[in-house]
C-alpha positions as MATLAB code, in Angstrom:
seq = 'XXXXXXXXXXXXXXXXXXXXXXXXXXXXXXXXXXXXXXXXXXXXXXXXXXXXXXXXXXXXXXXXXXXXXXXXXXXXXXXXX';
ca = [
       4.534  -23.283   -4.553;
       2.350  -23.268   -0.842;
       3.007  -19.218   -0.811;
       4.164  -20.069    2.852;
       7.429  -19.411    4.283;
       9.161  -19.525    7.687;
      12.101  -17.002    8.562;
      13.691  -15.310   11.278;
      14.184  -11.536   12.003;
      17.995  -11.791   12.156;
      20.257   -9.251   13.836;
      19.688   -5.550   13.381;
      16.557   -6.609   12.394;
      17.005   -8.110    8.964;
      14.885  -10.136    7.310;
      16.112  -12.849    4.925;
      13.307  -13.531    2.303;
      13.991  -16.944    0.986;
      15.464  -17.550   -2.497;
      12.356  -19.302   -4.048;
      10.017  -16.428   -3.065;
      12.292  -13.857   -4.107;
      12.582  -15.194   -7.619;
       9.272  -15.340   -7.727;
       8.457  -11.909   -6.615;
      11.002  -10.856   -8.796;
      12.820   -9.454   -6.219;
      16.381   -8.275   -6.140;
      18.979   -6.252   -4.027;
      17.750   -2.374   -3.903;
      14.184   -3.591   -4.545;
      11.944   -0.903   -2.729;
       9.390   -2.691   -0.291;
       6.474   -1.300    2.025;
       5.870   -2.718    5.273;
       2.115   -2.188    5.954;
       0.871   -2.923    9.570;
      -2.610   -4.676    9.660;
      -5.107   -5.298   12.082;
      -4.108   -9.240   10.648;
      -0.697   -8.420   10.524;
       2.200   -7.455    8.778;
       2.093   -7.200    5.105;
       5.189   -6.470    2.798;
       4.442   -4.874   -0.474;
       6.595   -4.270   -3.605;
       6.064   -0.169   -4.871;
       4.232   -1.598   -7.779;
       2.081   -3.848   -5.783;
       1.125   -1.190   -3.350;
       0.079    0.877   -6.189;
      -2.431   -1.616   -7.739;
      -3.613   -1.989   -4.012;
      -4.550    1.979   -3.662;
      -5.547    2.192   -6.954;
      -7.994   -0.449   -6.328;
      -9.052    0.891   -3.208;
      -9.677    4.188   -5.093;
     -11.560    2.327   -8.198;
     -14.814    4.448   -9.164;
     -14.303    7.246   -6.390;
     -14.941   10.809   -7.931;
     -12.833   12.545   -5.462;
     -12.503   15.894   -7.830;
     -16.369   15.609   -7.926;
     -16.468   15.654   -3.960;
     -13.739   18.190   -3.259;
     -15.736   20.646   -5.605;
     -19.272   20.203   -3.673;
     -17.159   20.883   -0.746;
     -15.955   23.954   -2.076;
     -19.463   24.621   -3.413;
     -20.856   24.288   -0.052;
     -18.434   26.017    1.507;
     -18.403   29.140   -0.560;
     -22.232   29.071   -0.258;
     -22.222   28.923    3.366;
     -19.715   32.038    3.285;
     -22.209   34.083    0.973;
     -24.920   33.489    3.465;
     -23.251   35.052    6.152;
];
């Protein structure tokens, strides 16, 4: 297992992901992927995996917390004027 692999964009623009991988990945025919363009480069992403990525990303934000000082603010600024 290197975790590199070389393939071509075939027609129509298909892309064969090689058996080895694929097993791996656990990947199978109707398997939903995300393609995710990168300042690096393309990244392809499983639903699952995509969700652990964003959920990550989102790890100790309080975005209820901010949306309601944002209202707070708001509606203050409205009663001032």
């Amino acid at each position: 297992m290197n975790g590199t692999y070389q393939t071509t964009v075939g027609d129509r623009g298909r892309l064969v992901i090689p058996a080895e991988l694929r097993d791996r990945a656990g990947l199978t025919e109707g398997t939903a992927l995300t393609l995710i363009e990168t300042p690096a480069g393309v990244v392809l992403l499983t639903r699952p995996q995509l969700q652990a990525l964003v959920r990550a990303d989102l790890a100790g934000l309080d975005l209820v917390g901010e949306l309601l000082a944002e209202r707070r603010e708001e509606a203050a600024a409205e009663a001032v004027e």
